[in-house]
KEROTI-75345 format. One record per residue: residue in three letters; x, y, z of N, C-alpha, C in turn; residue number from 1. Coordinates in steps of 0.001 Angstrom, whole numbers. Layout:
! residues N
<site><bake>ala</bake><n_x>X</n_x><n_y>Y</n_y><n_z>Z</n_z><ca_x>X</ca_x><ca_y>Y</ca_y><ca_z>Z</ca_z><c_x>X</c_x><c_y>Y</c_y><c_z>Z</c_z><seba>NUM</seba></site>
...
! end
This chain:
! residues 70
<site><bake>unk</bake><n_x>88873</n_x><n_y>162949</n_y><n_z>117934</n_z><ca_x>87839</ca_x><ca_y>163829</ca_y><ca_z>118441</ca_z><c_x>87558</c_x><c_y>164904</c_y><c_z>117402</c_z><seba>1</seba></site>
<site><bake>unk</bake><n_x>86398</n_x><n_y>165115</n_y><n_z>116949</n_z><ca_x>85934</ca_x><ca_y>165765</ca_y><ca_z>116363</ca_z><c_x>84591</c_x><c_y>167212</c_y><c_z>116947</c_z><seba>2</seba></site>
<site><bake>unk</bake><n_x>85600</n_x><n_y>168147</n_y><n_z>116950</n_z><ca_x>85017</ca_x><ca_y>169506</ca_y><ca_z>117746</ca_z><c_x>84349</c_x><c_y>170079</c_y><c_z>116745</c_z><seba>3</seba></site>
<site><bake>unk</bake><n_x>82517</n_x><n_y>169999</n_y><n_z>116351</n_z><ca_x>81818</ca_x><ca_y>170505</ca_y><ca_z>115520</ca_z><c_x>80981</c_x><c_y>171158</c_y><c_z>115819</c_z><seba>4</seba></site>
<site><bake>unk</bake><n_x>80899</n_x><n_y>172535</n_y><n_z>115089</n_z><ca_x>79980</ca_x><ca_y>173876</ca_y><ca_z>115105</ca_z><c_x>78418</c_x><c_y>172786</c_y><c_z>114549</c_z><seba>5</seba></site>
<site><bake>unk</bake><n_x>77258</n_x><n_y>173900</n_y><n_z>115019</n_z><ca_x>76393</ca_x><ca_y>173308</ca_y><ca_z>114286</ca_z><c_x>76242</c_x><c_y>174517</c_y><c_z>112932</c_z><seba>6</seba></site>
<site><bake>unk</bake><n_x>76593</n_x><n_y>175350</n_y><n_z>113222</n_z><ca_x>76340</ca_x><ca_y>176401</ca_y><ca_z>112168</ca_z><c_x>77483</c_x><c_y>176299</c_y><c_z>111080</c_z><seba>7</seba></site>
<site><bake>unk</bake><n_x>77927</n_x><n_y>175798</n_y><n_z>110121</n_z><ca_x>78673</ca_x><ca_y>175958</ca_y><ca_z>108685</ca_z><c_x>78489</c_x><c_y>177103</c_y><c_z>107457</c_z><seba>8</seba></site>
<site><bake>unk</bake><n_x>79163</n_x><n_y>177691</n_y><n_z>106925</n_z><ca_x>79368</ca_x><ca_y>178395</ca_y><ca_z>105871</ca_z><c_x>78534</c_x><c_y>177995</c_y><c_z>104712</c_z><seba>9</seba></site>
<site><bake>unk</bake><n_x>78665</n_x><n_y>176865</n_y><n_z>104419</n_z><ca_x>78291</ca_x><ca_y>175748</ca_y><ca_z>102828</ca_z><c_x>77331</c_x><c_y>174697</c_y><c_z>103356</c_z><seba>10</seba></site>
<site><bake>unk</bake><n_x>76884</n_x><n_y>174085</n_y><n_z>104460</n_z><ca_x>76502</ca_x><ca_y>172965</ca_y><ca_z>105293</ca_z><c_x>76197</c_x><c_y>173283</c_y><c_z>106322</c_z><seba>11</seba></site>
<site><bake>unk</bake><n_x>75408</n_x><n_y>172579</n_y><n_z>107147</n_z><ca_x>75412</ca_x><ca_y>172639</ca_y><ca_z>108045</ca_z><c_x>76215</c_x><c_y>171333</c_y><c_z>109449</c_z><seba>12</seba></site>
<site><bake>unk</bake><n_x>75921</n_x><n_y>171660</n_y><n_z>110433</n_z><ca_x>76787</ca_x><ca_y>170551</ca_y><ca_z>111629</ca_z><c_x>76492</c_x><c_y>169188</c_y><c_z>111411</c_z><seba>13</seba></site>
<site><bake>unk</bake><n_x>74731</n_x><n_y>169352</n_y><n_z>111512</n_z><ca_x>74041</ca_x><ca_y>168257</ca_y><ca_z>111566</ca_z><c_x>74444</c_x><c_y>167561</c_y><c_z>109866</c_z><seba>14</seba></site>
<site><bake>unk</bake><n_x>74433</n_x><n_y>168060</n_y><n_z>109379</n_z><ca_x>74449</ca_x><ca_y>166840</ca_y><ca_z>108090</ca_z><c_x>76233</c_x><c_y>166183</c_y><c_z>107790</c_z><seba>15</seba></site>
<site><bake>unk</bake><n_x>77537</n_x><n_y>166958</n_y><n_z>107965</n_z><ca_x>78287</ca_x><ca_y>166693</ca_y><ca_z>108497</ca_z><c_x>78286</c_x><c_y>165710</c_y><c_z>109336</c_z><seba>16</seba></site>
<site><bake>unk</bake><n_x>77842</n_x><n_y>165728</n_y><n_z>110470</n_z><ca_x>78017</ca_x><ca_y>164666</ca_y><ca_z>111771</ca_z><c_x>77165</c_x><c_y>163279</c_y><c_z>110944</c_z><seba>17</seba></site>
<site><bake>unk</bake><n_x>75842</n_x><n_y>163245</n_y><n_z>109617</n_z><ca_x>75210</ca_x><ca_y>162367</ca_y><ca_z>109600</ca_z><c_x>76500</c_x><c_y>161264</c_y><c_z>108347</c_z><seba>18</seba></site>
<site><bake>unk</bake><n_x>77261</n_x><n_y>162231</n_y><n_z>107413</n_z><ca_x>78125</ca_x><ca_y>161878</ca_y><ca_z>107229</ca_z><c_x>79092</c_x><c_y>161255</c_y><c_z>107952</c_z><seba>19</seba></site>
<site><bake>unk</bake><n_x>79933</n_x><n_y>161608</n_y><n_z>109030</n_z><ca_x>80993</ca_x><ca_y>161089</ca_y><ca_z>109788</ca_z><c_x>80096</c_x><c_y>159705</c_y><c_z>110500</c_z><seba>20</seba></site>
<site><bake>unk</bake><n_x>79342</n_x><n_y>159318</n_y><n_z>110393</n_z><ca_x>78672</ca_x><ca_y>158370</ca_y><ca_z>111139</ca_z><c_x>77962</c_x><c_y>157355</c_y><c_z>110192</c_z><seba>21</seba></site>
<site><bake>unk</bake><n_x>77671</n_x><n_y>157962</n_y><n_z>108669</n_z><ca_x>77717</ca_x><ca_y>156971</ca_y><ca_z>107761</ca_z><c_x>79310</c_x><c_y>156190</c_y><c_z>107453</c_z><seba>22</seba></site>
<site><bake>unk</bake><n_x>80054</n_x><n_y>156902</n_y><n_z>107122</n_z><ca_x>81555</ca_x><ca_y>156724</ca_y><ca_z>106760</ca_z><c_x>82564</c_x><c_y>157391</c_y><c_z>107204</c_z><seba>23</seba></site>
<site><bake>unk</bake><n_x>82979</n_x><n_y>156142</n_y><n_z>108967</n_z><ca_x>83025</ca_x><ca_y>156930</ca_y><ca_z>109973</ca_z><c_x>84619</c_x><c_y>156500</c_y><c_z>109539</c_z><seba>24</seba></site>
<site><bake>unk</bake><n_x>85304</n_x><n_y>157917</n_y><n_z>109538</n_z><ca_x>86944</ca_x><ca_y>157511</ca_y><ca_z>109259</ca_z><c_x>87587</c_x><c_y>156559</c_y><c_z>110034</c_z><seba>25</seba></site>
<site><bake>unk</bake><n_x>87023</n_x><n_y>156734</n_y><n_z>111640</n_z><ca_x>87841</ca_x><ca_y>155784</ca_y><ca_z>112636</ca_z><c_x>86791</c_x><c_y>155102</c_y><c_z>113278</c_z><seba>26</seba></site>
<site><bake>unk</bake><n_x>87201</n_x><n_y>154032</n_y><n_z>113957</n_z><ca_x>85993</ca_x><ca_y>152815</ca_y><ca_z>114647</ca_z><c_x>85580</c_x><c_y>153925</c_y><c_z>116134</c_z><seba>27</seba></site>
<site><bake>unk</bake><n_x>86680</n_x><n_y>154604</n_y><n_z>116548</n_z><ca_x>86432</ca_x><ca_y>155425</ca_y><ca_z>117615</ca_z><c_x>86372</c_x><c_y>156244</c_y><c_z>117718</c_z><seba>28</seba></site>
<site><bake>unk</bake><n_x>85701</n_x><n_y>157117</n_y><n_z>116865</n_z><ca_x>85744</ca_x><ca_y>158455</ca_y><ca_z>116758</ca_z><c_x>84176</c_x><c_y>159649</c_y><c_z>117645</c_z><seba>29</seba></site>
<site><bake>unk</bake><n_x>85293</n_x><n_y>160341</n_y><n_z>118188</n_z><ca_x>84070</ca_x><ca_y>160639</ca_y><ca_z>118984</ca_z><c_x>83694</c_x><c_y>162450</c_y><c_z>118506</c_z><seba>30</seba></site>
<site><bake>unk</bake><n_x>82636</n_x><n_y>162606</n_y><n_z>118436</n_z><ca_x>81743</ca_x><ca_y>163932</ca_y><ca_z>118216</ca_z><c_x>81204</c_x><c_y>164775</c_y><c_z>119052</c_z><seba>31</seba></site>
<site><bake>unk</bake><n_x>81997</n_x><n_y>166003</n_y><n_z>119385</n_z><ca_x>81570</ca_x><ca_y>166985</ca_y><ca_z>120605</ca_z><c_x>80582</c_x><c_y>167542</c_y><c_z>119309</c_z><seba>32</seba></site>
<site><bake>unk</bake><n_x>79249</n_x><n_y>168392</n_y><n_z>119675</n_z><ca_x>78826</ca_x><ca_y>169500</ca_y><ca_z>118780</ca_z><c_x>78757</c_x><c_y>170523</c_y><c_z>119928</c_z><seba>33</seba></site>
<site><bake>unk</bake><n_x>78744</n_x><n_y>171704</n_y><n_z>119336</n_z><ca_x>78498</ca_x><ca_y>173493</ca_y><ca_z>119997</ca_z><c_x>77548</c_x><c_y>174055</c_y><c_z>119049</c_z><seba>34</seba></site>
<site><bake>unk</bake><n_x>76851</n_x><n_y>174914</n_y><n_z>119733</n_z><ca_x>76402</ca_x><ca_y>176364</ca_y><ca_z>119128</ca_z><c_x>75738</c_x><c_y>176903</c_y><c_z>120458</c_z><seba>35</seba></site>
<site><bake>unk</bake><n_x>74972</n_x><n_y>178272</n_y><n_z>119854</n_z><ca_x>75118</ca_x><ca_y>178995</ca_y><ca_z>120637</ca_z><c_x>72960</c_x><c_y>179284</c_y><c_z>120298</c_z><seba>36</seba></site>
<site><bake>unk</bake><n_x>72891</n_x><n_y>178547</n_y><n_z>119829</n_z><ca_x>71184</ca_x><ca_y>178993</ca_y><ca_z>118644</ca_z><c_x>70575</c_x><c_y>177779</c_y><c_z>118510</c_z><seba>37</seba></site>
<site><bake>unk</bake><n_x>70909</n_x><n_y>176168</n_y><n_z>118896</n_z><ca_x>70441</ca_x><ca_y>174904</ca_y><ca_z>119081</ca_z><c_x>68886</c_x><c_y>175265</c_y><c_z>119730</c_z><seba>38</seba></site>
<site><bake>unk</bake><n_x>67939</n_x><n_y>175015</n_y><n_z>119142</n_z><ca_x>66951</ca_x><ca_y>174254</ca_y><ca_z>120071</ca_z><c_x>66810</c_x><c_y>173366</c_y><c_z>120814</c_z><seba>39</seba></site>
<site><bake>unk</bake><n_x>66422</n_x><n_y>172973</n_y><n_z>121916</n_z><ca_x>66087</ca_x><ca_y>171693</ca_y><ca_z>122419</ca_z><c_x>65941</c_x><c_y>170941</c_y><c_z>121823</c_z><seba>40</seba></site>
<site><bake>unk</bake><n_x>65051</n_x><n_y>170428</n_y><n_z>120306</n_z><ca_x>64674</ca_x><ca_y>169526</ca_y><ca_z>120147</ca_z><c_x>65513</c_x><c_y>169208</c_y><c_z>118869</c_z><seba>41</seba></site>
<site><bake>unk</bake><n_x>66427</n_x><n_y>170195</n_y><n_z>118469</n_z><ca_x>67666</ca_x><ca_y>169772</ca_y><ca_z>117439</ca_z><c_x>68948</c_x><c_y>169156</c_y><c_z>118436</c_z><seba>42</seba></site>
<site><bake>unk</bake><n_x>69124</n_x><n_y>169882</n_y><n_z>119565</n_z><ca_x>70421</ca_x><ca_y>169426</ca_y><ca_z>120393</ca_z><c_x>69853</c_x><c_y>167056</c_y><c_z>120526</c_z><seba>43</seba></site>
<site><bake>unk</bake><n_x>68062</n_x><n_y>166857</n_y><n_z>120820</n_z><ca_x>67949</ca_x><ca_y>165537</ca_y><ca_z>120708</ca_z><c_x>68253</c_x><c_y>164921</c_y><c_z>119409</c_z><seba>44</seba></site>
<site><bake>unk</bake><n_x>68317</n_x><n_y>165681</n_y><n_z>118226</n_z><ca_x>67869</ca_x><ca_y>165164</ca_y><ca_z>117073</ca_z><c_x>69252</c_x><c_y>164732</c_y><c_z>116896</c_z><seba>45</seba></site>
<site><bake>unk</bake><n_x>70830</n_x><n_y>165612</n_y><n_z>117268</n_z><ca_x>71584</ca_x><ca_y>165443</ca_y><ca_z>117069</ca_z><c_x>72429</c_x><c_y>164205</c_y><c_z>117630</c_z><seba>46</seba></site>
<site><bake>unk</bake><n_x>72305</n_x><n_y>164357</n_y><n_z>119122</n_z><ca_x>72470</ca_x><ca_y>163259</ca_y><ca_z>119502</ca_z><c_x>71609</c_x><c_y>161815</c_y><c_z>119403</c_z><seba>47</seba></site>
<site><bake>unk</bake><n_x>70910</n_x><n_y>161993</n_y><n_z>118931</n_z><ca_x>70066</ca_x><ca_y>160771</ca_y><ca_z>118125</ca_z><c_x>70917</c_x><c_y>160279</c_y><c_z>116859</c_z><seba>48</seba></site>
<site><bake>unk</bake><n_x>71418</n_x><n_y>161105</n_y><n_z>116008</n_z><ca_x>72503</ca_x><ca_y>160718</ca_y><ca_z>114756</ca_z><c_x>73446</c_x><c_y>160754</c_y><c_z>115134</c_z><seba>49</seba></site>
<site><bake>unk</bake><n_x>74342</n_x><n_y>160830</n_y><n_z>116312</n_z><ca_x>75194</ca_x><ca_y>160244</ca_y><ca_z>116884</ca_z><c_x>76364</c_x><c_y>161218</c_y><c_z>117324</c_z><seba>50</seba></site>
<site><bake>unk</bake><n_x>76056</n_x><n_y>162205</n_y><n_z>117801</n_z><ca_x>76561</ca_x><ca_y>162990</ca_y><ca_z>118183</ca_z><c_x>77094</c_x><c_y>162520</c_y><c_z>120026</c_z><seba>51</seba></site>
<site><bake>unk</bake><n_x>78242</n_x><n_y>162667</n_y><n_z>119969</n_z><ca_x>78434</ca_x><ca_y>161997</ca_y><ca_z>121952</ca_z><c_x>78510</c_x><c_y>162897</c_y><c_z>122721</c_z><seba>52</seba></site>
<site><bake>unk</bake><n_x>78198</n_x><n_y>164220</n_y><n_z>122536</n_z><ca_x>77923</ca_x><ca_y>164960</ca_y><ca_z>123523</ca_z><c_x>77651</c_x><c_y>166631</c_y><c_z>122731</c_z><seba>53</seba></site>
<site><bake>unk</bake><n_x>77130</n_x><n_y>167953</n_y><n_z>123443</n_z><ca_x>77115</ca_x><ca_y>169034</ca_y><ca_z>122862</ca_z><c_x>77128</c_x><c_y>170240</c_y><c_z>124174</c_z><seba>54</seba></site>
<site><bake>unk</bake><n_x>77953</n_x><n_y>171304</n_y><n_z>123394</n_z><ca_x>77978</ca_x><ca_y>172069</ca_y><ca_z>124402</ca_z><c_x>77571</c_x><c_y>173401</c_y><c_z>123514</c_z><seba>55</seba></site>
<site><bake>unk</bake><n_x>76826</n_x><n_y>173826</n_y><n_z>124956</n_z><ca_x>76118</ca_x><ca_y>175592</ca_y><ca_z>124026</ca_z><c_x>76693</c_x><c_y>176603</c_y><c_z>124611</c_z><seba>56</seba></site>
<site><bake>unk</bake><n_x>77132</n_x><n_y>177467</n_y><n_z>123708</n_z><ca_x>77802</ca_x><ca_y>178575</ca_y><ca_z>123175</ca_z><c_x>77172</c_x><c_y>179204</c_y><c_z>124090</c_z><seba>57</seba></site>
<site><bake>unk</bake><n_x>77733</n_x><n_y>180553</n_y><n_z>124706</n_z><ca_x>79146</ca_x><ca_y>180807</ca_y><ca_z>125021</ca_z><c_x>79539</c_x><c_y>179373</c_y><c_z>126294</c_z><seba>58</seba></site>
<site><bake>unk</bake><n_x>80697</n_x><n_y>179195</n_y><n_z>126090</n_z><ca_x>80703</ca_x><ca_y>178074</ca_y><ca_z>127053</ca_z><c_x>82231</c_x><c_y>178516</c_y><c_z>127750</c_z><seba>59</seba></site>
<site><bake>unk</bake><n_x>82434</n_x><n_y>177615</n_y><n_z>129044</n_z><ca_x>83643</ca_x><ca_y>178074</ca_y><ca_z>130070</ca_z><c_x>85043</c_x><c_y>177315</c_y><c_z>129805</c_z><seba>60</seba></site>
<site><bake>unk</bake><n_x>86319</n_x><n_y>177621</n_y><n_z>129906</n_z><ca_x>87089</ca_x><ca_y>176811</ca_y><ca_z>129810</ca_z><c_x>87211</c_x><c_y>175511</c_y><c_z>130473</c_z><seba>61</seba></site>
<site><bake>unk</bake><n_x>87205</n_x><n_y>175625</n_y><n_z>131853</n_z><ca_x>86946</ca_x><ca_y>174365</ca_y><ca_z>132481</ca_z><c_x>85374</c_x><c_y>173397</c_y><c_z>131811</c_z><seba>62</seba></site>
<site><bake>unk</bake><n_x>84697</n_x><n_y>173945</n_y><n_z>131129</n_z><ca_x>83464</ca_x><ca_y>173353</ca_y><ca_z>131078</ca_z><c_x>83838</c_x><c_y>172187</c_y><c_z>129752</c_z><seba>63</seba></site>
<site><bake>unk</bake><n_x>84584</n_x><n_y>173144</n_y><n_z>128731</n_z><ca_x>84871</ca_x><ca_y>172942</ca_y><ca_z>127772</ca_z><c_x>85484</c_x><c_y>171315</c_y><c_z>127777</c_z><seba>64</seba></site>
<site><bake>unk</bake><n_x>86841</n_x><n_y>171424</n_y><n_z>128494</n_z><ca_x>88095</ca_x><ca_y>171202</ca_y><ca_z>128868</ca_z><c_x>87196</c_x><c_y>169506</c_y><c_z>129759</c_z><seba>65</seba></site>
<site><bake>unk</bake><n_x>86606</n_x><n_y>169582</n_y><n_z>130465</n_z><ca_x>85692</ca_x><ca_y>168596</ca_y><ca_z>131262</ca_z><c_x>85110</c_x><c_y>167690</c_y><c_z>130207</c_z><seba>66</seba></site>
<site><bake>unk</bake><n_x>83854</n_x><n_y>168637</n_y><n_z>129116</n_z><ca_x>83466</ca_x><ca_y>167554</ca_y><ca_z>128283</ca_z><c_x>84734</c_x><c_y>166982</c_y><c_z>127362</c_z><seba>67</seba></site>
<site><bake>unk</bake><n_x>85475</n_x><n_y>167521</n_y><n_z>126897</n_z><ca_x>86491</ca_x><ca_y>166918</ca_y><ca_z>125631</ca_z><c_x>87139</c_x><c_y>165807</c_y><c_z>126903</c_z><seba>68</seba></site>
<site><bake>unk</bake><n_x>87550</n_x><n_y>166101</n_y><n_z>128076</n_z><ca_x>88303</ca_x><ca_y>164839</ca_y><ca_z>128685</ca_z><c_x>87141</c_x><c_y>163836</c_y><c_z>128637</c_z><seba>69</seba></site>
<site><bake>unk</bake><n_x>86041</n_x><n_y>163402</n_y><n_z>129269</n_z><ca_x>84958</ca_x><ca_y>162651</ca_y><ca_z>129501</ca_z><c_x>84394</c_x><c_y>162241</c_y><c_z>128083</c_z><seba>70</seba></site>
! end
């Protein structure tokens, strides 16, 4: 499981995640993304490049805790 910001220092989330999905380390590897500043139509874009789920910032423990089990 891979818990990814969309916002990076050097990069950003999205090009990261387009990496892990070109040369995906594991056959099962799965991709939460967060932020807190996503548009609507970047949160589709992301899960379009293969993102398996995203949660927006500020988010709840149980909420959290729910998507990473599922």
């Amino acid at each position: 499981l891979v818990l990814l910001d969309v916002m990076l220092p050097d990069t950003t989330g999205h090009e990261v995640l387009r990496a892990l999905r070109t040369e995906p380390p594991l056959a099962n590897l799965k991709v939460i993304m967060f932020s807190g500043m996503a548009a609507p139509d970047a949160l589709a874009g992301m899960l379009l490049d293969g993102a398996d789920d995203f949660i927006s910032k500020p988010f709840s423990v149980p909420q959290f805790f729910g998507r990473v089990k599922t």
